[in-house]
C-alpha positions as CSV (number, residue, x, y, z in Angstrom):
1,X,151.1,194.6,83.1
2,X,150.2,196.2,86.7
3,X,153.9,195.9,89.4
4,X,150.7,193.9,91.3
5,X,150.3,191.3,88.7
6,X,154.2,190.9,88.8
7,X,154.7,190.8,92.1
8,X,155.2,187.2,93.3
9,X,153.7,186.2,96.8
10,X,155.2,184.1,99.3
11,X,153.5,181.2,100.3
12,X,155.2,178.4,102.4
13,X,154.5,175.1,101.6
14,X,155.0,172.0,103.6
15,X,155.3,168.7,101.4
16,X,156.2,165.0,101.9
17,X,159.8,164.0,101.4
18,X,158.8,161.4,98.4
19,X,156.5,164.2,96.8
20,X,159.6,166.5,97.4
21,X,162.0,164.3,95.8
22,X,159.6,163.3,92.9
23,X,159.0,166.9,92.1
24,X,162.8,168.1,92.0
25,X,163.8,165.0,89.7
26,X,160.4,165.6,87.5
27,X,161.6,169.9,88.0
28,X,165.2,168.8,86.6
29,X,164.1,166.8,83.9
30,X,162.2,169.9,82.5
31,X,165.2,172.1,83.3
32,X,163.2,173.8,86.0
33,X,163.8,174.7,89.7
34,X,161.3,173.3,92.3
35,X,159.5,176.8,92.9
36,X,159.4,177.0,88.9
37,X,158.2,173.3,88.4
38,X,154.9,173.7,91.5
39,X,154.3,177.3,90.3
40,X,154.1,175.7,86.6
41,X,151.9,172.6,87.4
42,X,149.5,175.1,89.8
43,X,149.3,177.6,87.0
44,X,148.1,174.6,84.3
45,X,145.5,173.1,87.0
46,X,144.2,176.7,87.2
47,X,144.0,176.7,83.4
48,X,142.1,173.3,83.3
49,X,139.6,174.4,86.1
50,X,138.9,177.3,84.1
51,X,138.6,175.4,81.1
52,X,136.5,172.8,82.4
53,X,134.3,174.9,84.7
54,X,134.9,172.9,87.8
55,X,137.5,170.0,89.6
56,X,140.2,168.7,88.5
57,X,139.2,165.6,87.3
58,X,140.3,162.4,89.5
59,X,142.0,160.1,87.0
60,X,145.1,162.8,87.2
């Protein structure tokens, strides 16, 4: 792997405090930090749009 594929970008991100606090309790119950738990669920919607050729579908 190329140091540009590991290299991690910086991206700030500004969130609800309920969407906040869901994602840290949902990021502790999979034994994840908060950067760890929305880089994880963005890297499976990327998957699924690949996958599916399109949207995410809406009844996520």
């Amino acid at each position: 792997m190329a140091d540009s594929e590991k290299a991690k970008k910086q991206v700030p991100l500004r969130i609800s405090a309920s969407l906040w606090n869901d994602l840290s309790q949902w990021a502790e119950d999979e034994f994840r930090s908060i950067n760890g738990q929305i880089e994880y669920l963005l890297t499976e919607c990327v998957k699924q749009h690949k996958k599916n050729g399109g949207t995410v579908p809406k009844d996520l």
